[in-house]
C-alpha positions in Angstrom: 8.9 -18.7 -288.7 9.7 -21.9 -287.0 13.1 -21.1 -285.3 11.0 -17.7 -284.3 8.2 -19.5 -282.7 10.9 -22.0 -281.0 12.7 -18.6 -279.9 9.6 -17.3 -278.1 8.4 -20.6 -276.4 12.2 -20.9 -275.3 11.5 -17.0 -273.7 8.7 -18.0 -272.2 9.6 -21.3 -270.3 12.9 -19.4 -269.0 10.1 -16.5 -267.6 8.0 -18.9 -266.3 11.0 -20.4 -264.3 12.1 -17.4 -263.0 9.0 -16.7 -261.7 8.5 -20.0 -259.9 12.1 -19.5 -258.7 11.4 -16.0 -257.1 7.9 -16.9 -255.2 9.4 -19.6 -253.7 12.5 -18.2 -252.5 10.1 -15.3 -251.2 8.7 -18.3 -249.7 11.4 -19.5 -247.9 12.4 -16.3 -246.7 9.6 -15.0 -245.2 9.4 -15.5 -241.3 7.1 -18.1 -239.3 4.2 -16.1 -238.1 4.7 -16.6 -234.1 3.4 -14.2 -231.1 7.1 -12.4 -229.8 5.7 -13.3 -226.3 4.4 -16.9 -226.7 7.0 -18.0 -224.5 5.4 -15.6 -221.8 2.1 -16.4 -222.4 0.4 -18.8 -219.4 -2.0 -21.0 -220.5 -5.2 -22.4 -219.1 -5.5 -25.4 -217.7 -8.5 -27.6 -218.1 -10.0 -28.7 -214.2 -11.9 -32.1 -215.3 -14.6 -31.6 -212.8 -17.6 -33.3 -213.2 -21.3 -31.4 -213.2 -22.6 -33.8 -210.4 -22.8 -32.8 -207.0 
């Protein structure tokens, strides 16, 4: 009974591994999330202009 249970903890810590080890090289291979034309994109410009006349 006790090499049985130490059989199925041993299992278990080597699935929970390879999980961790799979979402995280998902992770790392997933692409940054960037606009294709950002480059292209203009950008407005903030005119500091005061309300006063």
């Amino acid at each position: 009974m006790f090499f049985n249970s130490l059989r199925l903890i041993w299992q278990m810590s080597l699935w929970m591994d390879s999980a961790v080890l799979l979402r995280t090289m998902t992770w790392l291979d997933t692409p940054p999330e960037t606009a294709l034309l950002d480059g292209l994109q203009w950008r407005q410009l903030e005119l500091e202009l005061s309300n006063e006349k």
